[in-house]
N, C-alpha and C positions, 0 to 999 in steps of 0.2 A: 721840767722834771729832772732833780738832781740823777745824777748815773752811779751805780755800785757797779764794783766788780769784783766776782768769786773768785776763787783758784784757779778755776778752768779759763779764765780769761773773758766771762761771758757778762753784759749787763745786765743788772739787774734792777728793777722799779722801786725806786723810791719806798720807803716804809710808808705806809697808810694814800699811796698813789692809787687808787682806786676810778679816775675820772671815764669815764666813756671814751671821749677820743685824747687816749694814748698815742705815743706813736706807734703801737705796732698797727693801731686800727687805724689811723690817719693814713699809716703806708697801707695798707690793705685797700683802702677807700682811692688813694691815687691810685696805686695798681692794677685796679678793677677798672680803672675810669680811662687810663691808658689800654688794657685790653679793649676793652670796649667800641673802642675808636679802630683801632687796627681790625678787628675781628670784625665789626659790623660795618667797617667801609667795604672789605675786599669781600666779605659776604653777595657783596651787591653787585661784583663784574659780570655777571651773568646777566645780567641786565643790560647791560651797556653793549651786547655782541650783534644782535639785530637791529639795534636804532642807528649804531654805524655803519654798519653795512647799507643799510636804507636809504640813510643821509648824506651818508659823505663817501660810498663804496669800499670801505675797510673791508677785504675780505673774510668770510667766518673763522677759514683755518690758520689765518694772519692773527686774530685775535685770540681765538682757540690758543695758539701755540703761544701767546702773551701770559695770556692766564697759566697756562702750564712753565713756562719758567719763572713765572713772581711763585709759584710752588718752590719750584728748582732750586730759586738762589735766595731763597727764604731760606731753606733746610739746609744748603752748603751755609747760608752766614750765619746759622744759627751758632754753630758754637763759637765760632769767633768772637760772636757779642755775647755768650754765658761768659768765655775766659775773661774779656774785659771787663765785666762787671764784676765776677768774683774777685780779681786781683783790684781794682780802683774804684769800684763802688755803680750803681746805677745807673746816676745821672748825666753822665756820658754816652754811652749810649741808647738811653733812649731820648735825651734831646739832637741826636742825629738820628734816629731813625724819624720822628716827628717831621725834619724835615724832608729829608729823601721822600719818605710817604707823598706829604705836600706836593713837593718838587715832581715826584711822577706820576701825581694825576692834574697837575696844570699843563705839562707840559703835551698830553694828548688831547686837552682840553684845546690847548692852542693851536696846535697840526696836528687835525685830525687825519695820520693816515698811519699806514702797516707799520710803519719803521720807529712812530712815534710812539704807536700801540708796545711796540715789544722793548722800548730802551724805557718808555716811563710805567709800564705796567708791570712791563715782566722784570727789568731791571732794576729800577728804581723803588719803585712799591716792597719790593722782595728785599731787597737791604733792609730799608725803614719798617717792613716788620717783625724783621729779625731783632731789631733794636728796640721795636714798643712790647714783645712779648713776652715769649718762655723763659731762654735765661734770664736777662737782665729782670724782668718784672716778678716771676714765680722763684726764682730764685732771690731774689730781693725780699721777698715775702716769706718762702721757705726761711731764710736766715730774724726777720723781724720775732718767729714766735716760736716759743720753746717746743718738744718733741709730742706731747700731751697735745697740744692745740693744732700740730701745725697742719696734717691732712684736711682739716676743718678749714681752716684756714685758705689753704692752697682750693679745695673744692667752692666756696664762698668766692675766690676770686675768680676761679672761672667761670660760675655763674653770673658773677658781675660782667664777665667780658659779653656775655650772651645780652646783654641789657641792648648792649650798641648794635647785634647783627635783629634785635627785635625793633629798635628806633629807628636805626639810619637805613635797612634796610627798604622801607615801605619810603621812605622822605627818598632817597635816589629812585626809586621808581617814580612818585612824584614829581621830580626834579626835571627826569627824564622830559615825562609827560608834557611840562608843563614850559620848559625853556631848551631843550632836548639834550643832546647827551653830550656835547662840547662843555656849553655853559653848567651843565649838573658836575662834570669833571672839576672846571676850576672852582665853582661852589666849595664843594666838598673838600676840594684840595687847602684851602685856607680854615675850612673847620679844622682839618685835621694838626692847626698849628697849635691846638688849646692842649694838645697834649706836651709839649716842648716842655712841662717845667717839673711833669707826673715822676722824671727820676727821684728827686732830692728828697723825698718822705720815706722812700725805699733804703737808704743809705743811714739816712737820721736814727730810723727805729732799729738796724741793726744788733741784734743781742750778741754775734760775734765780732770782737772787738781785737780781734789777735791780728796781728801787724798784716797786711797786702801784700802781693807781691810774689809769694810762691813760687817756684814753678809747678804748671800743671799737668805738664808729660807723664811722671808718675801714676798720677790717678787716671788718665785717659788711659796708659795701656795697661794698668790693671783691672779696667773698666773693658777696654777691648781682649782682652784675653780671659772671662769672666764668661761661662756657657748662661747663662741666665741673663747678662747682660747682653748677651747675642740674640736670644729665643724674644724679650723683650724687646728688641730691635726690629725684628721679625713680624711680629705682631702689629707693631707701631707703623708698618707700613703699609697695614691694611686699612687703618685708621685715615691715614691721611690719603688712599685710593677713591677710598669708600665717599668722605666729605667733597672732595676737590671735584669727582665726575655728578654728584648732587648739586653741588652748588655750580658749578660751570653749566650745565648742560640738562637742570631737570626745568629753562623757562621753553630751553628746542622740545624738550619729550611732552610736554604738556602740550604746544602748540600742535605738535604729532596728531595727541591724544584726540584734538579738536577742543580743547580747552582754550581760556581767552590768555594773553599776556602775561596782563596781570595778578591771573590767578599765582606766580613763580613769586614774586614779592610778598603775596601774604603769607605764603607758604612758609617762604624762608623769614619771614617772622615769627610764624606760628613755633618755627624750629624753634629759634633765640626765646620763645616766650617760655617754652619748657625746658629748651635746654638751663633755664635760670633753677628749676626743679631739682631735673638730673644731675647736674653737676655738683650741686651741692648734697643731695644723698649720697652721689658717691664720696665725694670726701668726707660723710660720716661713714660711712663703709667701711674707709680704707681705715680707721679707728678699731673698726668691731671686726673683718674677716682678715686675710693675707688678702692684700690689695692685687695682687694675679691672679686669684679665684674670682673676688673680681671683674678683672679684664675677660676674663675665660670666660666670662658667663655673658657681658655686653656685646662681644665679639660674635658669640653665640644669636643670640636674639638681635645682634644690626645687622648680621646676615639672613636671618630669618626675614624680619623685616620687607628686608630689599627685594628680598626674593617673592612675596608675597604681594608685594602693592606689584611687580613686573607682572605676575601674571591675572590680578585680578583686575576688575573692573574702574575705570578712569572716569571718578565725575569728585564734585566737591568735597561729600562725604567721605570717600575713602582719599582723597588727597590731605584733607583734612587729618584723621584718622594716620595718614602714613606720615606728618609734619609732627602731629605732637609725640606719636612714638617715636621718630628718628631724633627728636628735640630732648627728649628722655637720654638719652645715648650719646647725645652729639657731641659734647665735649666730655663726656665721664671719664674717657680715657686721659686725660692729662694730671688731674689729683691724682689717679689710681701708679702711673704711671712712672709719678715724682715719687708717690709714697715707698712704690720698689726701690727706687735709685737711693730716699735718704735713707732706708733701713739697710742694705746695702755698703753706702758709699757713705753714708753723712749728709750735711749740709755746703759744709765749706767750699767743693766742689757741684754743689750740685745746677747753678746753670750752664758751666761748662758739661757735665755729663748728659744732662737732659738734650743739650743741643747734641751732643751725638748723636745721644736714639732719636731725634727729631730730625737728624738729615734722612733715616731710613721713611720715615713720617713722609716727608715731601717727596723723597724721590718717589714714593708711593702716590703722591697726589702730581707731579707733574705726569705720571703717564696715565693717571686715571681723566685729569684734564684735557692731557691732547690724545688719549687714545679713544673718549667720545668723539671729539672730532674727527678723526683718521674713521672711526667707524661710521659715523656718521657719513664722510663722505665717500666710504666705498658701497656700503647698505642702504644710503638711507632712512636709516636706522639706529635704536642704539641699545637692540635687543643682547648684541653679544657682550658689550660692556656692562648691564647689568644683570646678565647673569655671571659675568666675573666677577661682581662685586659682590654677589650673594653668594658664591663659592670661596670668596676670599675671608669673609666673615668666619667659618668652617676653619678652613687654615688656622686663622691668627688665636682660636678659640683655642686649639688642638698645641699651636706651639707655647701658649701661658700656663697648659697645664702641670709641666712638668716642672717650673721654675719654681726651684726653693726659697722656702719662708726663712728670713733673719730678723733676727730680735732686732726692737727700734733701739737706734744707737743714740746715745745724749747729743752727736756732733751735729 
């Protein structure tokens, strides 16, 4: 497809280019495919916390604490791999994050013990998906489509990432099952090399076309001295509390409950299967309202939620019932999320910004991670944790309210 280009530096389609797969939907289709893999592999650590411990003595709060730093240093690398993709394009970082992924789950796969647990899970995993996801991949996709499409767009991709925590989630319990949880690690770890090439579509369909290279200290501390920029911050760290102590620690509450294993796998499929729903109404949402009434209002009802299934009754029905509602929600905050930051800020910046409010995101999930655990091991329980999770909902709801609306910017 020949390339035009406006005054504003921007490309634009071919006259009479009408084809289906364009490159803004070729990169949409790699970038979904890339999330997918990241999102639906590390979906399924919760899995892997009891068949270690059983098999090979991995302690729980050894793994526990693994799972909470692939949070941790997910959310710190995150902006470092928006800034490189904004300034030099995609496919750089996420054909490294592809492998780091790779690389830290073979290597637990291979010694299976604590030390391996926390350098290839918590370490290693956490780079490589800073590399396959928000900036480099949503922001590659935020820049592929003009301002008219692009919430659409950005919602559609993260429904696509939900595809992989709905496939691979149930195949690593399988895996598990069936060759146990070493050989499922290096399994999975060479799947996850198909994503290595998912940058290069994200770069190609770019419609900003204004020379790289920037600096982007400017926009970050305009970005940090921005009160809406803070309150969204704020909020975003409920999000990732809320997700990281569900997915870590709802296969132990189930087992609690007197529920079987594997009811936790179908579960957090069930999530992936709606969250492919939710996430795409919200990014037609973030079209029709101000994308922080929005969040105000998800935030609102995922702490209802939470709070709801903690106290009622624990059998398939209502686990069922509490998967496809949380699956409604599960990812809606990140289209809602971007759509503040590029009405706000633009695009040109926007994986380096998003990785901002994305470290408040994780540091919210690495202690929503290891404080199931920590509670778990002083209670035997993980009563207290979810009802922080269901009071955190309330919070994050309360601080989206007051964030003001900005007209979408052409950037």
């Amino acid at each position: 497809m020949a390339r035009l280009r406006n005054r504003t530096g921007y490309r634009q389609a071919a006259p009479g280019d009408n084809s289906v797969m364009n490159p803004a939907t070729f990169a949409l289709l790699s970038g979904s495919f890339a999330l997918s893999m990241a999102l639906g592999v590390r979906q399924g650590f919760g899995l892997f916390l009891a068949p270690l411990a059983a098999d090979h003595g991995v302690g729980m709060g050894e793994a526990a604490f693994a799972v909470a730093l692939h949070n941790l240093v997910w959310g710190l690398a995150q902006p470092l791999a928006g800034v490189w993709a904004d300034r030099s394009g995609s496919k750089g970082p996420v054909a490294l994050g592809a492998l780091l992924f790779a690389l830290g789950l073979v290597l637990p796969g291979l010694f299976p013990t604590g030390w391996a647990m926390i350098l290839g899970v918590g370490l290693l995993t956490g780079l490589g998906t800073a590399g396959l996801t928000w900036g480099p991949v949503l922001g590659g996709i935020g820049r592929a489509f003009p301002p008219a499409k692009r919430s659409v767009a950005l919602g559609i991709a993260s429904a696509g990432g939900s595809v992989g925590q709905m496939l691979l989630v149930p195949l690593t319990a399988v895996l598990i099952a069936w060759v146990g949880p070493t050989s499922a690690f290096v399994a999975i770890g060479a799947l996850m090399l198909l994503a290595l090439p998912t940058g290069l579509p994200l770069d190609r369909a770019a419609l900003d076309t204004r020379p790289r290279g920037a600096p982007r200290g400017q926009a970050i501390r305009r970005a940090l001295a921005d009160r809406d920029f803070l309150l969204l911050g704020g909020g975003f760290f409920t999000c990732g509390f809320q997700l990281a102590f569900l997915a870590t620690h709802l296969p132990g509450y189930l087992t609690l409950c007197g529920m079987a294993g594997t009811d936790a796998g179908w579960a957090l499929a069930v999530v992936g299967g709606f969250n492919i729903i939710g996430s795409y109404i919200c990014g037609r949402l973030g079209n029709v309202i101000a994308p922080q009434a929005g969040l105000a209002v998800l935030y609102l009802l995922r702490g209802l939620a939470i709070f709801l299934y903690w106290v009622g009754p624990k059998n398939e029905l209502t686990l069922l019932v509490f998967a496809a509602t949380m699956g409604l929600m599960w990812l809606g905050t990140v289209p809602l999320t971007s759509g503040v930051i590029a009405r706000r800020f633009g695009v040109a910046d926007l994986g380096a910004l998003f990785g901002i409010a994305f470290v408040s995101h994780q540091v919210g999930g690495f202690l929503g991670a290891w404080l199931g655990g920590l509670g778990f091991a002083w209670t035997g329980n993980y009563d207290a944790v979810f009802l922080a999770s269901a009071v955190a909902g309330l919070v994050a709801a309360a601080l989206n309210v007051p964030i003001r609306g900005a007209a979408l910017r052409p950037a």
